[in-house]
C-alpha positions as CSV (number, residue, x, y, z in Angstrom):
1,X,70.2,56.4,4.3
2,X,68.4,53.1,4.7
3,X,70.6,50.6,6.7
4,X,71.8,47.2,6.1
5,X,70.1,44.6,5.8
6,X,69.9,42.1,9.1
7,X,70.1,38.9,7.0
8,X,70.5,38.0,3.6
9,X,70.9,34.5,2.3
10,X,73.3,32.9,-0.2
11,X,72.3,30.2,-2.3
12,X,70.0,29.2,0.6
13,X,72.5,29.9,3.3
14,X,71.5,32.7,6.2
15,X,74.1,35.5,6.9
16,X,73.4,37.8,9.6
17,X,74.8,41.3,9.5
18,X,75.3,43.6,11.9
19,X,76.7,47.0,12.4
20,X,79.6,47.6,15.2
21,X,80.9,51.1,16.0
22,X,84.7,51.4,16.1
23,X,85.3,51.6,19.2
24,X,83.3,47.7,19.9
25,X,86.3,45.2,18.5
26,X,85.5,43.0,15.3
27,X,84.9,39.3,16.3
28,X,87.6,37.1,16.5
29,X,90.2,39.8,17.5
30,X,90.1,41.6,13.6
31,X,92.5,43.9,12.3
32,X,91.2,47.3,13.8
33,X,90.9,49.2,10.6
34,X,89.0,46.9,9.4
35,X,85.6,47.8,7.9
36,X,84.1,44.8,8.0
37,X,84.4,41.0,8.1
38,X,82.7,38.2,7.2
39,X,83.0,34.7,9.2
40,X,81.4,31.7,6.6
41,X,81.6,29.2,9.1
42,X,79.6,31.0,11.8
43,X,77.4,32.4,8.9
44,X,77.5,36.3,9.4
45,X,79.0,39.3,8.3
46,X,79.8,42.4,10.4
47,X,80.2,46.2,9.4
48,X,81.8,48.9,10.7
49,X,79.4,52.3,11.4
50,X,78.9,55.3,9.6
51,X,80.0,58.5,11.5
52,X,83.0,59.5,13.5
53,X,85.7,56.9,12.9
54,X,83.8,54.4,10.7
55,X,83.5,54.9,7.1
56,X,81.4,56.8,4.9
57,X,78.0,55.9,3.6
58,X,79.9,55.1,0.4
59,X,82.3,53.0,1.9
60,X,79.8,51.0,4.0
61,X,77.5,50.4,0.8
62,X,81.4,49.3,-1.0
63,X,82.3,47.4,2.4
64,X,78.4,45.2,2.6
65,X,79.1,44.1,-1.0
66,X,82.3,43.4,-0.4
67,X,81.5,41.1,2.4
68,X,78.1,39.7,0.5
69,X,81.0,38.6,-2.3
70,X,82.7,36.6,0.3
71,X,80.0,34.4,1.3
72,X,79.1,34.1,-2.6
73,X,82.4,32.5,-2.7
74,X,82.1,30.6,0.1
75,X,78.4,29.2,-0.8
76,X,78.8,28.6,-4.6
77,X,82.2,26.7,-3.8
78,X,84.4,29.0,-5.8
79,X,86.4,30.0,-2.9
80,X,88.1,26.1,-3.0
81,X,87.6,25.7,-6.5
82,X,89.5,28.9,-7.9
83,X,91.2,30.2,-5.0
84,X,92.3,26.6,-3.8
85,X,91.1,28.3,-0.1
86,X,94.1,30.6,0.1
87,X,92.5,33.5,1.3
88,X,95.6,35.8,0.0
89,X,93.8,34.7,-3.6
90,X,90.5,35.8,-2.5
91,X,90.7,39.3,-1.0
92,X,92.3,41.3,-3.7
93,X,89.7,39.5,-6.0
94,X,87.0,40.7,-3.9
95,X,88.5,44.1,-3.5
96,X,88.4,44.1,-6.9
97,X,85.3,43.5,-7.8
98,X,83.4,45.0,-5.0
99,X,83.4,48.2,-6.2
100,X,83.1,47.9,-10.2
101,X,79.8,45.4,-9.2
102,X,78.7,48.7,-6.7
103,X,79.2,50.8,-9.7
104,X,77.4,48.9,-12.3
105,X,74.5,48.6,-9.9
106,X,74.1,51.9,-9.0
107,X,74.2,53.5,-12.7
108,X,71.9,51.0,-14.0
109,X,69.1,50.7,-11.7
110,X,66.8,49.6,-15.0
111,X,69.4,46.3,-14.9
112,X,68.5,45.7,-10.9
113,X,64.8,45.8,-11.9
114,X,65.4,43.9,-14.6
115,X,67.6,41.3,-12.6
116,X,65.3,41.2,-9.2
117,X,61.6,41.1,-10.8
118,X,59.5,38.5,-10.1
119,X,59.2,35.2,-12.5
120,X,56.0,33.7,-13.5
């Protein structure tokens, strides 16, 4: 399986991502079931690992978009300007679309060519 990405970068903005086994705690003391968490003011986004009391390879793809929505929220300014910056508003819209944008991207890989070539 290839892993994740180091960095990506939203609207301009740098994330760093890294991958934590479950036994290292989440920064800034997170919930320890937690698969991962993304911090927009410190600019990165942490996963748990596959294996042994981390998720899945499924999961971890699911849990990277998932945290890659919440710094598209955070960048494009929807996070204040539809959630009002009530994170209770945010989460179960993420978790809701995390997984239906997976699944559209992995059953149409002619879309993600189509959407990620290169533009004269």
């Amino acid at each position: 399986m290839i892993r994740p990405p180091r960095r990506i970068v939203v609207i301009g903005q740098p994330f760093d991502v890294t991958v934590v086994p479950r036994d290292v705690a989440m920064y800034n003391g997170a919930d320890p079931h937690c698969l991962g968490m993304t911090d927009v003011h410190e600019a990165f986004i942490q996963l748990r690992a596959i294996g042994a009391g981390g998720q899945s390879p499924m999961s971890q793809l699911d849990t990277m978009l998932h945290e890659s929505l919440h710094a598209v929220f955070y960048a494009s300014g929807t996070f204040g300007a539809v959630f009002d910056k009530d994170h209770t508003k945010e989460e179960p819209a993420v978790g809701l679309m995390a997984p239906a944008i997976l699944d559209l991207l992995r059953k149409n890989p002619v879309l993600v060519r189509y959407l990620t070539q290169k533009l004269p």
